[in-house]
N, C-alpha and C positions, 0 to 999 in steps of 0.2 A: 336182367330181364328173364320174366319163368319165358322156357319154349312151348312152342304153340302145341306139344301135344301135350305137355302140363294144363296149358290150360284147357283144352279140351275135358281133360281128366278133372283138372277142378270144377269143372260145370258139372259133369255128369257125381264128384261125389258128393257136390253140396247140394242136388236133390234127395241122394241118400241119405246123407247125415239128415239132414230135414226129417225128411220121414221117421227116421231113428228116433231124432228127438219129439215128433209130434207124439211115437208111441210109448218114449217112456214119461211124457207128460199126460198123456191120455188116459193109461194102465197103467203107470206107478205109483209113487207115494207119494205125488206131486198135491193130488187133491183127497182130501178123506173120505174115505167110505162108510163108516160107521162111526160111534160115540156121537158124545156131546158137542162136537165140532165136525158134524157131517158136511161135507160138502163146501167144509173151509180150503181155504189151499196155503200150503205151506210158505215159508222163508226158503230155508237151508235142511238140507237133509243128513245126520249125522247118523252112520251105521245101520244106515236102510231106512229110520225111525224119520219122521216129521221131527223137527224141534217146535215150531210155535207157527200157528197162523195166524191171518192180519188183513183187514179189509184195502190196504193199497194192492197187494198181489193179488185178491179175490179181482178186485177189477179189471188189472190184467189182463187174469184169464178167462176173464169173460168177454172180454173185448178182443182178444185172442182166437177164442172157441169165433167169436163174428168173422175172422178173418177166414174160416178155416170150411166154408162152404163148396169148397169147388174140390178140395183134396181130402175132405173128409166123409163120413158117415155122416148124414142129418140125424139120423137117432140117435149116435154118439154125442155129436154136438150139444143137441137138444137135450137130453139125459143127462151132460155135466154142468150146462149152464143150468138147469133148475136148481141142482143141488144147491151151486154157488149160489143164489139166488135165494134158495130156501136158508140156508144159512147165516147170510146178509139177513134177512129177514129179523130171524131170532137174534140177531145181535141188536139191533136196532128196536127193538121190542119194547113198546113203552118211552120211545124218546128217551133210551138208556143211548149213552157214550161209550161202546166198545173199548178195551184197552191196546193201546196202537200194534201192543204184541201179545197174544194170549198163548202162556206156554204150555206144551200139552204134557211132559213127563216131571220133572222136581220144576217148580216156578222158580225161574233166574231171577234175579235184581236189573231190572234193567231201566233207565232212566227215559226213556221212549213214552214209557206208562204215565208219566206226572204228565204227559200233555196230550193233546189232541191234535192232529197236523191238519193243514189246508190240503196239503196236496195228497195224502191218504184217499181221504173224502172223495176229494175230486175225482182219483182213479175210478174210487166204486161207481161215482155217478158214470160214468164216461161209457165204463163197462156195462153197466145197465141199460143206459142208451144206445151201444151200439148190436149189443143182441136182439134190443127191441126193432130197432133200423132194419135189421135182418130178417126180422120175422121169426125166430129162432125160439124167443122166451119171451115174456114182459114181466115185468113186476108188478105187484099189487101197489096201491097209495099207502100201505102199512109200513113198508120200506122204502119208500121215493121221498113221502111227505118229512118222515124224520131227520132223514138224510139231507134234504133241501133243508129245512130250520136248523141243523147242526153248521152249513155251510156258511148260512148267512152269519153267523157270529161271528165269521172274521174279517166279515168288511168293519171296518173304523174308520172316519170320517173318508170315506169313498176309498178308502184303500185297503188291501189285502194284506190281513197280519198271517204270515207262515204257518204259525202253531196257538196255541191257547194252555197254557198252564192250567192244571186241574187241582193245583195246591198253590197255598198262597206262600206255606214255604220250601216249595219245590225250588232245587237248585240244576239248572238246566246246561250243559257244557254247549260253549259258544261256537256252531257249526253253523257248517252253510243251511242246514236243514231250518233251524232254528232261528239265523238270522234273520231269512230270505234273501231274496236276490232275483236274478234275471231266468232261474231255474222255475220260478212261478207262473214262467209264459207258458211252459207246457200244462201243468194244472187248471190254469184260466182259460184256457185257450179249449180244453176236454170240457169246462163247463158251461162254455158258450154252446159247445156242441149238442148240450142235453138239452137244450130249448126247445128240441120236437118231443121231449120224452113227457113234461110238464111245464105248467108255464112257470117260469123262473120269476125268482124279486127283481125290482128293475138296481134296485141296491147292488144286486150281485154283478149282476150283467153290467152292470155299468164301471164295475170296481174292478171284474176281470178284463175289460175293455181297456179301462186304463192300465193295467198292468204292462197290456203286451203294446200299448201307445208310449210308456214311459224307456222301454227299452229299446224299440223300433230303431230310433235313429241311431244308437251308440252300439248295431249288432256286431258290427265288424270289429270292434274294438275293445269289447267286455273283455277283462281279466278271464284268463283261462284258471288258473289256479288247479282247481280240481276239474277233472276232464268229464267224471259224470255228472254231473251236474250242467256244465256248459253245453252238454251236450243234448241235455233235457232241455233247452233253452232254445237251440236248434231246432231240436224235434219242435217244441213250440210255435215260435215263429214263424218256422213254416208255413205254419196252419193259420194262425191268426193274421198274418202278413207277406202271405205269398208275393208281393210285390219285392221283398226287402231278399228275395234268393240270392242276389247275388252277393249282399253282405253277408249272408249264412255262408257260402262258397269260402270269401276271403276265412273267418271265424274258423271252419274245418280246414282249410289250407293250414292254418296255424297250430290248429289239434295235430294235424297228420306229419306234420316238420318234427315231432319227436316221435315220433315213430322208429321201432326197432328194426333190426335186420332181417325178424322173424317173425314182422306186421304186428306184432301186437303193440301196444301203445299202455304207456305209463299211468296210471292212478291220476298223479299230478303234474303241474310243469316242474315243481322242483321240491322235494322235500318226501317223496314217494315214489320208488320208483315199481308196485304192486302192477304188476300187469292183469287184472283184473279182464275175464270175460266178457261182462255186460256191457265193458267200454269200448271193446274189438266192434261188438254187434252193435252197439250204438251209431259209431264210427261210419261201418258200411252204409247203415238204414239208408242213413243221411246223404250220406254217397249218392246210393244208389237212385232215390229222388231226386237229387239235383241234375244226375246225368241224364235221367228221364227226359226230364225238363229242357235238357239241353242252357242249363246255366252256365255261362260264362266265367269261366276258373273252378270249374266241377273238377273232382280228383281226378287223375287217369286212369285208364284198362291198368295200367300195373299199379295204382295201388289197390283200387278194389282187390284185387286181386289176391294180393299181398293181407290184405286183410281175412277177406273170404278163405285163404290155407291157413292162417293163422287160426282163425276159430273151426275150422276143417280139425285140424291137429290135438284139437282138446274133447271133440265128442266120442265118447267111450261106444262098447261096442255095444252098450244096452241102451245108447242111447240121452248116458245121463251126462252135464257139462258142469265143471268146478270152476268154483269162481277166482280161486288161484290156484293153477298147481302147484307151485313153490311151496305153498302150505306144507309145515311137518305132515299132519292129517287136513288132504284135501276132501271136502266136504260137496257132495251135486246141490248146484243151489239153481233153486227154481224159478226166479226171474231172468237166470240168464242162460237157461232153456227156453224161456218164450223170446227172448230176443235176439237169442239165435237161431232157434227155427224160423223166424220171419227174417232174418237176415240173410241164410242160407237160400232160403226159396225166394225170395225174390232176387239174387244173384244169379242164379240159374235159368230163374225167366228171363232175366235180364241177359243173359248171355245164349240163350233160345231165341231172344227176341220176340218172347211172349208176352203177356198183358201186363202192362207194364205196373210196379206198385201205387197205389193210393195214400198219400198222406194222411189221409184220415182215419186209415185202418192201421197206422203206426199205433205199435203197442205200446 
């Protein structure tokens, strides 16, 4: 067990790392400032440089920047959600299909581009919506309206296809991304949320509806397999089925049983053993909402905890967080700086006893 003045000490530096990371997500190279992709936000940052950005991260962080009213700048905030915003814009211009990664220095090969994802999409709407919800930004119908018709194309017969092939001889490698699966509940479940933002197809609505109906009753017992993913599933479910918490509880009791000695948690259940950041923060979020809630078989004060030093231990002193150290060349990658600055600060309030997180402003 950590001693109680550890953890006192872990509360008071997972508001600092927080702050750390809000400011080198705020002021770094995390979103662009100039060129042709102004106001894009990055993937992975390699040698200071952006490598490529992508409208699933732009959402993110715009739905991130919503969270971030009470501990931030409103000018700041307001000032990078336009950009995002502005930028989504021009991507979507003319009912163009953005490419799922646009690289900004030598264009890589990368097989992402032959298709179109559901859950991409989804983030941008999400993110759209929830700045709007805030009051923060809105977006014009020149980017909502394209982005809704890009969506609806993956409902098929009332159901939600993952991706969309953009080649007929596109050869696509057989992933969770590409199969789908129960990681769709998170995507669907952010597009039911944008039904204040425009009125939605009832096509759509009704095909995200059944997604997160088709997994409901099998929550506690879905294949873990790969752990981001499952855990997007979580995060999902949540939202669309808050009744179903205490199956999410069992589901992370299950994620958390491989768990290291040094909190962080494995890639996959078997066949990976990448300790991977995004999945540490994951891990917490979820925690940390179920203990809110007071659900029944929510982790305990020591694992949170054990979680919360684990990704304590990986943010640098500028702020910036890799997605594996183990890496020959670790790389700051910029989704899991937003998911671990909301994972930090809300364990801190949580450990203050302050306002407790909102599900819905899970990033």
């Amino acid at each position: 067990m950590l001693a109680d003045e550890r953890l006192e000490s872990i509360a008071g530096d997972a508001r600092v790392a927080a702050a750390r990371l809000r400011h080198w997500l705020l002021h770094g190279p995390a979103q662009l400032s100039d060129g042709k992709h102004c106001g894009g936000v990055a993937g992975r940052i390699s040698a200071g440089t952006p490598v490529y950005v992508y409208a699933e991260i732009t959402g993110y962080f715009l739905h991130w920047l919503a969270d971030l009213t009470q501990v931030e700048s409103r000018e700041i905030v307001s000032e990078r959600a336009r950009r995002a915003i502005d930028w989504a814009t021009r991507q979507f211009a003319g009912g163009r299909v953005p490419p799922t990664r646009a690289y900004l220095v030598a264009a890589e090969s990368d097989w992402r581009n032959d298709a179109v994802f559901f859950f991409d999409l989804a983030m941008l709407l999400r993110g759209l919506s929830a700045v709007t919800e805030t009051g923060i930004e809105a977006p014009s119908r020149l980017l909502v309206d394209p982005l809704v018709a890009q969506l609806v194309q993956f409902v098929e017969n009332d159901t939600l296809r993952a991706m969309r092939s953009l080649r007929a001889d596109a050869v696509l490698p057989q992933r969770w991304s590409t199969l789908g699966g129960p990681f769709l509940v998170k995507a669907s479940s952010r597009v039911a949320l944008a039904d204040g933002l425009c009125e939605l197809p009832r096509s759509l609505l009704g095909a995200c509806a059944l997604e997160s109906a088709r997994w409901s009753p099998v929550a506690a017992r879905i294949p873990i397999d790969m752990l981001h993913p499952t855990l997007y599933f979580a995060e999902g479910l949540l939202l669309a089925d808050p009744d179903r918490a205490e199956a999410i509880a069992i589901l992370l009791t299950r994620c958390l049983a491989l768990q290291n000695a040094d909190g962080s948690l494995p890639e996959s259940e078997s066949g990976s053993k990448l300790k991977r950041s995004d999945i540490i923060a994951q891990a917490l979020r979820v925690g940390l909402l179920l203990r809110q809630r007071g659900i029944v078989g929510s982790p305990s004060d020591h694992s949170l905890d054990l979680l919360a030093a684990a990704l304590l231990e990986r943010v640098a002193d500028d702020g910036a967080i890799v997605f594996d150290p183990a890496a020959p060349m670790p790389e700051p990658n910029v989704w899991c700086a937003m998911f671990a600055e909301q994972a930090l600060r809300w364990y801190a309030d949580w450990r203050d006893n302050a306002a407790p997180a909102r599900v819905e402003a899970l990033v």
